[in-house]
ROMI-171582 format. One record per residue (C-alpha): z, y, x. Coordinates in steps of 0.5 Angstrom, whole numbers, plus 500, padded with zeros to 3 digits. Layout:
// ROMI-171582
ZYX...
//
This chain:
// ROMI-171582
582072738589071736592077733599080736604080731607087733612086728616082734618085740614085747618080750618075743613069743607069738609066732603063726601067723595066717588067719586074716593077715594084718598083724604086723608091726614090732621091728624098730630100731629106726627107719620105717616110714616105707623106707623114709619116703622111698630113701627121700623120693629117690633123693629128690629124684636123684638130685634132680636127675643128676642136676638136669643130666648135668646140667645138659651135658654141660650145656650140650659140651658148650655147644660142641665145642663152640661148634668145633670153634665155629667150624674151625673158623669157618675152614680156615677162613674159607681156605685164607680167602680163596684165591686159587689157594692163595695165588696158584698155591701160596704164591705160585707155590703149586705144591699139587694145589696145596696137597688138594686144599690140604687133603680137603682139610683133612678129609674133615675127621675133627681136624688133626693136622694142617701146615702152611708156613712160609714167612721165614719159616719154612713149612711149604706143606703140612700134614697129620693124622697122628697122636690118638692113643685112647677115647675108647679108640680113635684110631692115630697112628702116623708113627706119632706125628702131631704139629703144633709149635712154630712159635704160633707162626712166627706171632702172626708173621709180627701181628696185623691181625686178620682174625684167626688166632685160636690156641688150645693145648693138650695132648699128655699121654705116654706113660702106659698108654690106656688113655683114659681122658686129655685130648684138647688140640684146637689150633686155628692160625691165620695170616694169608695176605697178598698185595705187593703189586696186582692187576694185569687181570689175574684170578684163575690159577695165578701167576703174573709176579709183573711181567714188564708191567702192562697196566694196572698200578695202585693198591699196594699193602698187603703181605703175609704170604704164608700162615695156615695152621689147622688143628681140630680134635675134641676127641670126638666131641668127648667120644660123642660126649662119652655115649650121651652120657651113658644114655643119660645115665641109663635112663637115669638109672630107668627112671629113678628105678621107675620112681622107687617102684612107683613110691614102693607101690604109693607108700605100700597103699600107704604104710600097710593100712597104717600098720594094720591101725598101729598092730589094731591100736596095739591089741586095744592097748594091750586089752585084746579083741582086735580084728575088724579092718576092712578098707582097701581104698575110698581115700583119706587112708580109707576113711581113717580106717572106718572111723578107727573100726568105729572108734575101736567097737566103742572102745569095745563097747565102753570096756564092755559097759566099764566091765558090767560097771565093775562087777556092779560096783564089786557087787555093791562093794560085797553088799556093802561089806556085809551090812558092815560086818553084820553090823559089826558082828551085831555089836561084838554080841548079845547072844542072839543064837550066834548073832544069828548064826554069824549073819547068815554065814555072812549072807552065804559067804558074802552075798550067794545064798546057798540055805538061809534059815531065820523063824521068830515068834514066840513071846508067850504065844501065837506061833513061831519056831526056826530059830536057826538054819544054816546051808542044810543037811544036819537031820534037816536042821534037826527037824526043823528045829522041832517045827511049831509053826502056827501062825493064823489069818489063813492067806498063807505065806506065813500069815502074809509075813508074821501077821502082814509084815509083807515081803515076799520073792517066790519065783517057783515054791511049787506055784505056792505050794498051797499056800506054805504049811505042810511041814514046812513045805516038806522041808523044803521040797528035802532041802531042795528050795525052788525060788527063795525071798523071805521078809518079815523081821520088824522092830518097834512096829511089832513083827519079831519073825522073818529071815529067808534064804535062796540060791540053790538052783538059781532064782532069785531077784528083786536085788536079792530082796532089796538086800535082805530087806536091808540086813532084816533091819540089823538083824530084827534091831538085834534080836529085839536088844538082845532080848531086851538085855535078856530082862535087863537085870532084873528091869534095869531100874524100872526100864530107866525109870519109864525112859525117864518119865516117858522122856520127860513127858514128850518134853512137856508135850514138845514144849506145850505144843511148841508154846502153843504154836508159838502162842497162836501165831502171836495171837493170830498176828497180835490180834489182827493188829489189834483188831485192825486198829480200832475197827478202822476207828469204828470204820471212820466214825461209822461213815462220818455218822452216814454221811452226815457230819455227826449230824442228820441220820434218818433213813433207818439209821442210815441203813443200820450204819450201811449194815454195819460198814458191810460187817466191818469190810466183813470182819476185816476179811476175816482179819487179814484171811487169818493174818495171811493164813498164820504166815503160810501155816509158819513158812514166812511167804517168801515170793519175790519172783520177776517178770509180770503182766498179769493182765496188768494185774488183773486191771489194777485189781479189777480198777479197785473192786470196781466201786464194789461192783458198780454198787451191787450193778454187777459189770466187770470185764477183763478180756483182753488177750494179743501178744500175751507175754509175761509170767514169772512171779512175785506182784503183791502176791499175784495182786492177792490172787485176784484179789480173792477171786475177783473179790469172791465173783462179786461177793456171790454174784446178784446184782445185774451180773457179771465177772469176767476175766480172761487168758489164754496161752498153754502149749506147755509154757504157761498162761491160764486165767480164768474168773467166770462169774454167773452168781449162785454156783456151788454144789458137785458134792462140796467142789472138792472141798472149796480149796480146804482150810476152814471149809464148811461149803453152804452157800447161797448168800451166807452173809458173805461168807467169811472165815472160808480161808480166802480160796484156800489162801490163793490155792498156797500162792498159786502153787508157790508159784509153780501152778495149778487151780481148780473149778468149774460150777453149776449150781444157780449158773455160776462158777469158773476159776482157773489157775495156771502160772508159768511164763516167765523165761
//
């Protein structure tokens, strides 16, 4: 699919692009984030650049001008404290001598001008360079002399300072001269002292002031005997200045220059995946197949690239599965539409020949048939006749409907449909070919069928006919017969009202009257069933509260007479009332078996499901069967088990379950025998119980019939059987509880019970 170039607005034409180029991003009105980050980067890096360059410039300016000071200072001291200068030049006035000192001074290129001033003001020697005219050239012409102001002089002469007197001032360009910048002129002046009388030993190139004096006399004060005055240009400081930041700023300029290369290339690395997602993330907004991204880099940007293609192909995907989703919906929509509106059409009508004919007009319409064709029965005799057909050519139809068809058991697809009831989906007609009548086979060969569904039209349990139909060149599915097993049913309900309003006139009365009848006798047989259910579950219960309570009395007067308290017994009559304590304990199984079976017959057990021990259970259980046990000398044995844990279920009713079956080992076991209990953990969560006897066994013939209601298994000791509902009882509870049981027995050897109950969670 062509990529979207979204570089360009919304509403501008595609424009060629190469095949493989990312698609680029729709302009904005705003800065992209290449140009943010390169216009921040070259702020920072401006903005620093600038500061440090100034921050040197200024630095190093403060250094050469504390330099120029300092060399000034150094000249003018060293020309003050030389001795030579001051005896042989100032004193002496050795006008050779001073030109030397000056001329030294000036060979210095900062100084300017040098002038030695006498105390009452005349300049014993001066000399200077001259005004400079610009910075560009530092030529000075002697035409424009330079002095400074005698005024300076005159301020030492009056002063007792020794240290120099610095003064700086400027020198203001003449109108039209091309300078560019202010000259600052640094005057260092200094007072040259002598004493008023000196030694008789005089320096080298002094004069003796003394003549008459021969020996040495005391210090005297000094005098100023003359002001030396240098000037010092920063001309060249600003000229040196002038270069370094020319420098600065070219290399300024390089590495600013090198840092928006360096952030274009950075943010390039950056911004051309990001526009890549953006263009891909476009293209899925806008429901296009985007292009797959191949990641240039290993990094984050790279990582985000493979989890957006992955996040794509299940966009992809997931449109792909809504898709399929929406075509099954419309699908089922369409279905649905038709069964309404064949409804629809069913109810608009009783005329059965343009009920069937809107219905399968729906069907192609609706649903893709291309021929549908409906064969009902006759009413009069066995055989069928197409009832209507649409989809085919008018001299198909018209010998189709001059068919009669026979309907026999042949192993036919017609017997298969009208006699069976069966649907059929046909893949291939001609891999049923002999199974279709001969004339119905032609038809379908003229009309083109190759794979149609058929299903029988059924109404009231009669077959009325069936509807058929296929999709021309298409096979047809499985859906295509769920869906005219679904119409089949409106249709044969239709066909079977219409023909039934056909005769309406004339059994109208006799139609109500049988309703009526009918109505009124299923009420009297509703209301007699359901009295007599009612009746029984209140004979069930009222008769084993009644029963029980004299049955207790006969229980309580038959021991008081068998132990002795109504009076001696002999030992016949003792064995007659032993027989009949046995009955009653006999007969009140009986009781409570068809108690407990009236409440599971009428849906009143309701389990009150906890966490149990169920070998707490079996011990409790086990605890009072033991009596019974001991008497017939039978051992009963409950097998411990470790680390069994507990199940979920409802105590009373667990208690009953082993009630029942513990009660039934004992019951069927001779004396001397033995019931044993054990358990054991399942690997699929649940804890499996068994009661293993060595009584009489029962017979492989009747094992599928122990656990039946009123089960007529013959036993080996028949005066123990009771109303045989005792098995059938706990075979309820234990599947109320989520569980299984069954049996193992071999006849004279013994039975196992097991049963299975859920662990609790």
């Amino acid at each position: 699919m062509k990529p979207i170039n979204a570089d360009r607005p919304l509403n501008t034409p595609d424009q060629p692009e190469k095949p493989g180029d990312p698609t680029p991003l729709r302009p904005s009105h705003f800065l992209g984030l290449r140009a943010k980050f390169m216009l921040f980067f070259s702020l920072i890096l401006t903005l620093t650049c600038s500061a440090l360059s100034v921050y040197y410039i200024e630095a190093r300016r403060e250094a050469m001008t504390k330099g120029l000071q300092q060399l000034g200072t150094i000249l003018l001291t060293s020309v003050a404290g030389n001795e030579h200068f001051r005896y042989a030049g100032l004193v002496a006035e050795d006008h050779d001598t001073l030109q030397q000192f000056i001329d030294s001074l000036v060979a210095v290129q900062e100084v300017v001008y040098v002038v030695i001033t006498r105390p009452d003001g005349t300049v014993l020697a001066q000399h200077t360079k001259g005004t400079g005219l610009s910075s560009a050239g530092l030529g000075r012409p002697v035409e424009n002399p330079l002095y400074p102001d005698g005024q300076i002089a005159k301020r030492l002469f009056q002063s007792p300072d020794t240290t120099p007197l610095i003064t700086r001032f400027s020198l203001t360009p003449k109108t039209g001269t091309p300078f560019v910048w202010e000259e600052l002129v640094y005057d260092f002046a200094m007072p040259v002292r002598r004493t008023a009388k000196t030694s008789t030993s005089l320096p080298p190139f002094s004069i003796q002031l003394d003549e008459g004096s021969t020996n040495s006399s005391p210090t005297q004060p000094e005098l100023v005997a003359a002001v030396v005055q240098i000037g010092l240009t920063d001309a060249y400081l600003k000229h040196e200045l002038e270069a370094m930041i020319r420098n600065i700023l070219f290399i300024t300029a390089c590495i600013i220059g090198l840092g928006m290369l360096g952030a274009h290339l950075l943010t390039s690395r950056i911004t051309k995946p990001l526009r890549s997602l953006a263009a891909v993330a476009q293209q899925v907004a806008e429901g296009h197949t985007p292009m797959p991204l191949t990641p240039s880099t290993r990094d984050e940007v790279g990582q985000l690239t493979d989890t957006f293609t992955l996040m794509t192909s299940s966009l992809q995907e997931r449109n792909v599965a809504i898709s399929a989703n929406m075509a099954t919906i419309k699908h089922q929509v369409a279905q649905l539409t038709t069964v309404h509106q064949v409804s629809a059409a069913i109810a608009k009508t009783l005329d059965l020949n343009l009920i069937l004919n809107t219905v399968l007009q729906l069907l192609i319409n609706n649903l893709g048939f291309t021929r549908m064709f409906v064969i009902l029965r006759h009413r009069e005799r066995d055989g069928a006749y197409v009832a209507q057909i649409v989809g085919v050519a008018p001299d198909i139809a018209e010998a189709a409907h001059l068919l009669d068809l026979q309907i026999q058991d042949d192993g036919g697809l017609q017997a298969d449909l009208l006699i069976h009831g069966k649907s059929l989906l046909v893949s291939s007609l001609e891999a049923v070919a002999d199974r279709v009548q001969s004339p119905m086979l032609e038809l379908a060969r003229r009309a083109g069928v190759t794979s149609f569904v058929a299903v029988p039209l059924q109404s009231q349990k009669q077959t009325l006919g069936y509807i058929a139909g296929d999709r021309g060149t298409q096979p047809c599915t499985d859906e295509d017969l769920y869906m005219l097993t679904t119409i089949a049913g409106h249709v044969a309900s239709a066909i079977d009202n219409a023909r039934a309003y056909a005769h309406l006139e004339g059994l109208m009365l006799h139609l109500e009257q049988r309703i009526a009848e009918r109505t009124k006798e299923l009420t009297i047989a509703n209301e007699r069933l359901q009295e007599h259910d009612r009746q029984r579950s209140l004979f069930l219960s009222v008769a084993s509260h009644e029963l029980r309570t004299p049955m207790t009395v006969i229980r309580s007067f038959a021991d008081n007479m068998r132990d002795g308290i109504a009076g001696p017994v002999s030992e016949q009559q003792h064995t007659y009332l032993t027989r009949i304590g046995h009955n009653l304990s006999r007969l009140t199984r009986i009781i409570n078996q068809l108690l407990d079976w009236s409440r599971l017959d009428s849906n009143r057990a309701v389990l009150c499901l906890t966490p149990v021990c169920i070998e707490t259970t079996a011990h409790r259980v086990a605890e009072s069967l033991r009596p019974v046990a001991a008497e017939k000398t039978i051992t009963l044995e409950i097998v411990h088990a470790e680390g069994l844990p507990a199940i979920q279920g409802d105590s009373d009713k667990l208690e009953q379950i082993f009630w029942n079956l513990i009660g039934n080992a004992i019951k069927f076991t001779p004396p001397g025998g033995r019931v044993t209990v054990g358990f054991q953990m399942t690997p699929d969560g649940f804890i499996q119980t068994s009661v293993a006897d060595t009584g009489c066994g029962i017979d492989p013939d009747h094992l599928g019939s122990v656990f039946q209601e009123f089960s007529k298994v013959p036993s080996a000791n028949p005066s123990a059987q009771g109303a045989q509902l005792g098995l059938f009882i706990t075979k309820s509870l234990v599947t109320m509880h989520r569980g299984t049981i069954w049996l193992e027995s071999v006849p004279g050897a013994g039975s196992r019970f097991y049963f299975t109950l859920p662990v609790a969670p």
